[in-house]
C-alpha positions in Angstrom: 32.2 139.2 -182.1 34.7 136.2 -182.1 37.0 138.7 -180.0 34.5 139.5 -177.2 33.7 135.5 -176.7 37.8 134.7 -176.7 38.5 137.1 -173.8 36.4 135.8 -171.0 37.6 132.2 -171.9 41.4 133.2 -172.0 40.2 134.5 -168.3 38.9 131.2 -166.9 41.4 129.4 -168.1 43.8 131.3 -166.1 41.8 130.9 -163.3 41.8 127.5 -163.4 45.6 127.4 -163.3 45.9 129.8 -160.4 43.5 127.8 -158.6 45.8 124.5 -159.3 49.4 126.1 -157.9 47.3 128.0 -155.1 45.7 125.2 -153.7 47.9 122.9 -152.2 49.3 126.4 -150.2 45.6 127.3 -149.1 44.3 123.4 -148.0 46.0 123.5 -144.6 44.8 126.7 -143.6 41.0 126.0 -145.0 41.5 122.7 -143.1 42.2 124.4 -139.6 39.8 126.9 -140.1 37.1 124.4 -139.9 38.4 123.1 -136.7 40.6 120.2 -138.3 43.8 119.1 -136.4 46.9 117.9 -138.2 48.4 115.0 -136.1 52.1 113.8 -136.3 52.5 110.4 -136.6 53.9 108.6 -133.5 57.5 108.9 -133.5 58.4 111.2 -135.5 60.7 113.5 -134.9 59.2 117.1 -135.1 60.5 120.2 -137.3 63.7 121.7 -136.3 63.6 123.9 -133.5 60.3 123.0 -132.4 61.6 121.5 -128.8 58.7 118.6 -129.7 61.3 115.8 -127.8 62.6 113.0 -129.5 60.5 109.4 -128.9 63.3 106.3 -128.1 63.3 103.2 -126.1 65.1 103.0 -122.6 67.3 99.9 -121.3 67.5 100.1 -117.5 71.4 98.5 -116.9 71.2 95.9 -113.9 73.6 93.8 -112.8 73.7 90.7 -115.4 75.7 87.1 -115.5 77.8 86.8 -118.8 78.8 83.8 -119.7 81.3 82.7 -122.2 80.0 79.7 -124.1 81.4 77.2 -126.7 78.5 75.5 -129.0 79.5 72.4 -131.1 78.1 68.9 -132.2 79.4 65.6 -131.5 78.6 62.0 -131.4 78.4 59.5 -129.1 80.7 56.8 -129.5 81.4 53.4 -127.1 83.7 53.2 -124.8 84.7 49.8 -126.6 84.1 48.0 -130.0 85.2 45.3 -131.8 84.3 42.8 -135.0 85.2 40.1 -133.3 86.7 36.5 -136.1 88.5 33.6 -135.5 92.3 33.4 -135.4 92.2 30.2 -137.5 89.8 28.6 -140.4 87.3 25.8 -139.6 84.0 24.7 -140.1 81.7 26.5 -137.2 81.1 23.7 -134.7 78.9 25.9 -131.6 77.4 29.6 -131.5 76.9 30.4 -127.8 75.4 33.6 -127.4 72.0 35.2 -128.1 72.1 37.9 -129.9 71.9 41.5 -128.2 72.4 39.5 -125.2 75.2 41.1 -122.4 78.3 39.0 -122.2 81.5 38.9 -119.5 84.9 38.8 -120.4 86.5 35.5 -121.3 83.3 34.0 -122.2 83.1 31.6 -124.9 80.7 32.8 -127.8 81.5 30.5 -130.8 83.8 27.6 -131.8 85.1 25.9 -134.9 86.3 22.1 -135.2 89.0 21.3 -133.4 89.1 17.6 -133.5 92.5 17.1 -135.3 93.9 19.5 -133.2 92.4 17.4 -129.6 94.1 14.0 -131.3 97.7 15.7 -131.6 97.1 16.8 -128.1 96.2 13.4 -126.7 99.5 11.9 -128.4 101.8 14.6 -127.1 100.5 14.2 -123.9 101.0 10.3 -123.9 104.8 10.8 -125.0 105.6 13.2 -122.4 104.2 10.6 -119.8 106.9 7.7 -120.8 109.2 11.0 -121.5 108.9 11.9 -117.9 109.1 8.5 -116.4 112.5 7.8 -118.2 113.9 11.0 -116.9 113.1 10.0 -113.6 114.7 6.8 -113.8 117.7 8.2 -115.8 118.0 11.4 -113.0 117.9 8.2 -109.9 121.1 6.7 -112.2 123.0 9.9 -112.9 123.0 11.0 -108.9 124.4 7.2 -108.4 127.0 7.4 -111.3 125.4 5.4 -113.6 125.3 7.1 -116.2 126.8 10.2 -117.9 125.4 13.4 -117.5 125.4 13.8 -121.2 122.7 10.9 -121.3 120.5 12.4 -118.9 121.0 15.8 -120.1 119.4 14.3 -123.6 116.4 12.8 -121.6 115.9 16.3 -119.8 116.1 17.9 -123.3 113.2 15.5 -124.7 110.6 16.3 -121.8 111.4 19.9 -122.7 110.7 19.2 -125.9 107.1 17.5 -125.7 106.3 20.3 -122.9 107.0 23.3 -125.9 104.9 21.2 -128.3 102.3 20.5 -125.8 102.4 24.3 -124.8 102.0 25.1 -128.9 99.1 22.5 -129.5 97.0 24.2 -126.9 97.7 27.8 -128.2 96.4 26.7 -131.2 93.2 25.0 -129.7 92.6 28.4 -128.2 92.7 30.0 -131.4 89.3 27.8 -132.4 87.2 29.6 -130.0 85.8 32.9 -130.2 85.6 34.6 -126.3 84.6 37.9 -125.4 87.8 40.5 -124.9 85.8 42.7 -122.6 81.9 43.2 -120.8 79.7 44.0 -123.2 76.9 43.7 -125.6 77.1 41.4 -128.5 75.4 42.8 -131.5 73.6 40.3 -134.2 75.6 37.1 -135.4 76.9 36.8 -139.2 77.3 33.4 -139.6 75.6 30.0 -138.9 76.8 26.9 -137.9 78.1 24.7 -140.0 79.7 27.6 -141.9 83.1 27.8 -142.7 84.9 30.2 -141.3 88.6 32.0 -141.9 90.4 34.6 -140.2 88.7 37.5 -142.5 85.2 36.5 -141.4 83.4 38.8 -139.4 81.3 36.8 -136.7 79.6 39.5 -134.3 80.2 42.9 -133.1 80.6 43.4 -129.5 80.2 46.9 -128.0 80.6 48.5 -124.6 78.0 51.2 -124.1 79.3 51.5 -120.4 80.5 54.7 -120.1 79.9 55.9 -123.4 82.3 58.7 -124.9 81.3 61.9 -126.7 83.9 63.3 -129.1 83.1 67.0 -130.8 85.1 69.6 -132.0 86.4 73.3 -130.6 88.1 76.2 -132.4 92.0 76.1 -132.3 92.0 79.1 -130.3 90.1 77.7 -127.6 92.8 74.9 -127.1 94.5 75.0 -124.1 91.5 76.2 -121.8 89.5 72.7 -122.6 92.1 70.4 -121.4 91.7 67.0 -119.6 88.9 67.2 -116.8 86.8 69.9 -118.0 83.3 69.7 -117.6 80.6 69.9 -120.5 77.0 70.0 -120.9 75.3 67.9 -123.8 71.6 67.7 -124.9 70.1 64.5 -127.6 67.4 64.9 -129.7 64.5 63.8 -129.0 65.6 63.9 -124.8 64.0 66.6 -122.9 67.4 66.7 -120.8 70.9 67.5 -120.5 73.6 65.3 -119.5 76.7 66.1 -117.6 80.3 64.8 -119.0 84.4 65.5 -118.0 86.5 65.4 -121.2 89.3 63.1 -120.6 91.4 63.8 -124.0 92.5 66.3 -126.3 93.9 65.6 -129.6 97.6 66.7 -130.0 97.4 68.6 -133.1 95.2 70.7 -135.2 92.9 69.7 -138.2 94.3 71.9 -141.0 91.6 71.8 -142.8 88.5 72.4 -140.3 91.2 74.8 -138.2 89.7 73.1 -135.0 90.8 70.6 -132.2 89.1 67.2 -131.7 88.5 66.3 -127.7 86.8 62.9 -125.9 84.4 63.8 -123.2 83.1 60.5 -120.5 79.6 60.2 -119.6 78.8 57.2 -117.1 75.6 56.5 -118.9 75.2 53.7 -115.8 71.4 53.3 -117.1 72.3 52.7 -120.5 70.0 55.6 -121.4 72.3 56.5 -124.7 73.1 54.6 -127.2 75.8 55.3 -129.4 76.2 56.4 -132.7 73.7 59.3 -131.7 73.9 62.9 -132.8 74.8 65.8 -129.6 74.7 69.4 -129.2 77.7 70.0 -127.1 77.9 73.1 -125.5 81.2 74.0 -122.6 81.3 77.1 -120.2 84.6 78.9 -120.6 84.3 81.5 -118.2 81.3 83.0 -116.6 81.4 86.7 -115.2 78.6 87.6 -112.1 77.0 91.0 -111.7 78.3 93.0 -114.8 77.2 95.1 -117.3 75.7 94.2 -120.7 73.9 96.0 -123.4 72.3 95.8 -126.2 74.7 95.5 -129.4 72.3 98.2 -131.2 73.0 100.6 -129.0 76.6 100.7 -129.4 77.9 103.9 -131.7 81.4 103.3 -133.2 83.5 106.2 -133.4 87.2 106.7 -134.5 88.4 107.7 -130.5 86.4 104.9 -129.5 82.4 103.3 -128.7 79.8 105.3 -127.2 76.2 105.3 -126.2 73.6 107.6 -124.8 71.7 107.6 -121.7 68.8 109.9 -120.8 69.3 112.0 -117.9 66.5 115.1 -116.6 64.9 114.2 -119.8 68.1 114.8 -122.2 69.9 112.5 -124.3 73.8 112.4 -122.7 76.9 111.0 -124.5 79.3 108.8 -122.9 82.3 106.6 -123.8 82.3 103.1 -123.0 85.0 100.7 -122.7 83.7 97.1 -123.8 84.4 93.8 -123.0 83.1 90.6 -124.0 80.9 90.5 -126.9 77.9 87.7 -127.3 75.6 87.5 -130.5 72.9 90.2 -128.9 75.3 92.0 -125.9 77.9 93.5 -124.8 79.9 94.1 -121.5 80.6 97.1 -120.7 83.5 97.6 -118.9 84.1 101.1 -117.9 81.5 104.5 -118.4 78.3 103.1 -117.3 76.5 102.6 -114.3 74.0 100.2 -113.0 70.7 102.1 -112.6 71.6 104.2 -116.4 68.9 103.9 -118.6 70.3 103.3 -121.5 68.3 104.7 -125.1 68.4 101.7 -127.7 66.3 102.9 -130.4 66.5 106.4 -132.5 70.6 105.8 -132.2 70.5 108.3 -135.7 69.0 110.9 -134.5 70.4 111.4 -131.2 72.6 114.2 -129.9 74.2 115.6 -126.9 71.5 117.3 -124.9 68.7 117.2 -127.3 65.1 116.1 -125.5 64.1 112.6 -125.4 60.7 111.2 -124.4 60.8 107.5 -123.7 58.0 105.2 -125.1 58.9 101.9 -124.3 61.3 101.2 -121.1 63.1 97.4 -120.9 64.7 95.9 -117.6 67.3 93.2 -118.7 67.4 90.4 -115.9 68.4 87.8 -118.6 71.4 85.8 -118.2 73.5 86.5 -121.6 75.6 83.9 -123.0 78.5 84.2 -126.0 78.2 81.5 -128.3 81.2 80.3 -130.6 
């Protein structure tokens, strides 16, 4: 009895298992029998053989400008600047300026007491009177033989004399007034009067901001193409503008540690527009080439004989050798192999080869102007 009941269950169970490895065989055919369709997804290549062609993306070559760019950052520094102090110690006597107010050269912004110095004046200046009127008289004697020439040679030598010290005095009265070495604008004052003052104390900056200069860096390879005169672009934060400057000087030697070159650009800056001490983005046009070819970086194959792309031609993918040229971040020239009017195939760069189908899906015109960047 127990034998009759095992059999029929040792035969569903391997039933069961039949039906498990079977299945997965049997679904697509069930499926398409009931009118079902099995859809590839979208750009995938189809089984070997089949002929179904391969989906890529075109790039139709036109001609495009290149242009060879250096990026860097810079500041904007004045065209003058100075702390301006006193060349002697004093109490401060007279401020004369407002402060932030435009000065001219030569004029007088502060003083310190020069009183002492005014009284040694007024006595030199009264001794070289009488000094001068006895060489007069002793000149009228000596061209009637009067007297010696060694007497009036001592007179002479007095006069002399008082005109040095009188010549010194003044110097030295100059040296208690504080005038402006250039046009400019004078920043905010650090003493009062009344203060006493010595040749370390800072009194007020004075700045030119008329032209104003821009100093950046450039790579030490790009040395002797940015030389004195060159042109250069420059944007500020915050300034929906570029301005235009011309560098005017180029450091003489290399920074061995930043490997780069340190140049001076002028800008005019005639509406006093910029200030200085304000961050640029300097950017200078090292060559520019019209009507070439450029393409995608993606789409260039490296080989060991060389680089290569593929363009599609009656449908087919085609291989050709490229010379290139100048590189950018995104682009490449292409110097020799391709034509304008190629349409160039960007994407599926894997599974390409000579003559196999291709069915474009999405088809790019470049009309871009491609800059390198260093």
């Amino acid at each position: 009895m127990k034998k009759s009941i095992r059999t029929p269950i040792t035969i569903i169970l391997i039933v069961v298992v039949l039906g498990i490895i079977l299945f997965p065989k049997i679904k697509p055919m069930l499926i398409s029998e009931s009118g079902s369709k099995i859809v590839t997804p979208t750009g995938a290549k189809g089984p070997r053989g089949s002929g179904q062609p391969l989906l890529a993306s075109g790039y139709v070559i036109v001609p495009t400008e290149m242009n060879e760019l250096i990026y860097s950052t810079g500041s904007l520094i004045p065209d003058e600047e100075v702390e301006l102090s006193f060349e002697a110690s004093g109490k401060v006597v007279g401020i004369f300026f407002k402060e932030g107010a435009r000065v001219k050269k030569g004029e007088l912004l502060a003083k310190i007491n020069d009183r002492p110095l005014q009284a040694q004046l007024l006595k030199l200046q009264a001794q070289r009177k009488l000094s001068e009127e006895r060489e007069f008289r002793q000149r009228q004697l000596l061209d009637r033989d009067a007297i010696s020439r060694e007497s009036y040679d001592q007179v002479a030598t007095e006069l002399q004399s008082l005109d040095a010290d009188i010549m010194l005095l003044v110097a030295r009265i100059s040296e208690t007034e504080l005038r402006a070495p250039f046009d400019g604008v004078v920043g905010l004052r650090l003493v009062s009067e009344g203060a006493y003052a010595t040749t370390q104390t800072k009194i007020v900056q004075l700045v030119k901001i008329s032209p104003l200069k821009i100093e950046f860096s450039i790579p030490e390879r790009y040395a002797g193409e940015v030389t004195p005169g060159y042109p250069i672009t420059f944007v500020i934060d915050g300034i929906q503008k570029s301005f235009t400057a011309e560098v005017y000087a180029v450091a003489p030697k290399v920074d061995v540690d930043t490997r780069t070159i340190v140049a001076r650009a002028y800008y005019p800056n005639k509406n006093e527009e910029l200030k200085p001490g304000r961050f640029a983005s300097v950017r200078a046009l090292l060559s520019k080439i019209d009507n070439t070819i450029s393409v995608p970086t993606e789409a260039i194959i490296p080989e060991m004989e060389g680089e290569k792309v593929f363009i599609i031609k009656n449908g087919k993918a085609q291989e050709v050798k490229v010379t290139l040229g100048l590189r950018t971040e995104s682009h490449v020239q292409i110097q020799k192999g391709l034509s304008f009017g190629d349409t160039l195939l960007t994407t599926a760069i894997l599974q390409l080869r000579q003559g196999i189908p291709v069915q474009l899906d999405t088809l790019v015109t470049n009309k871009s102007i491609v800059n390198k960047q260093q």
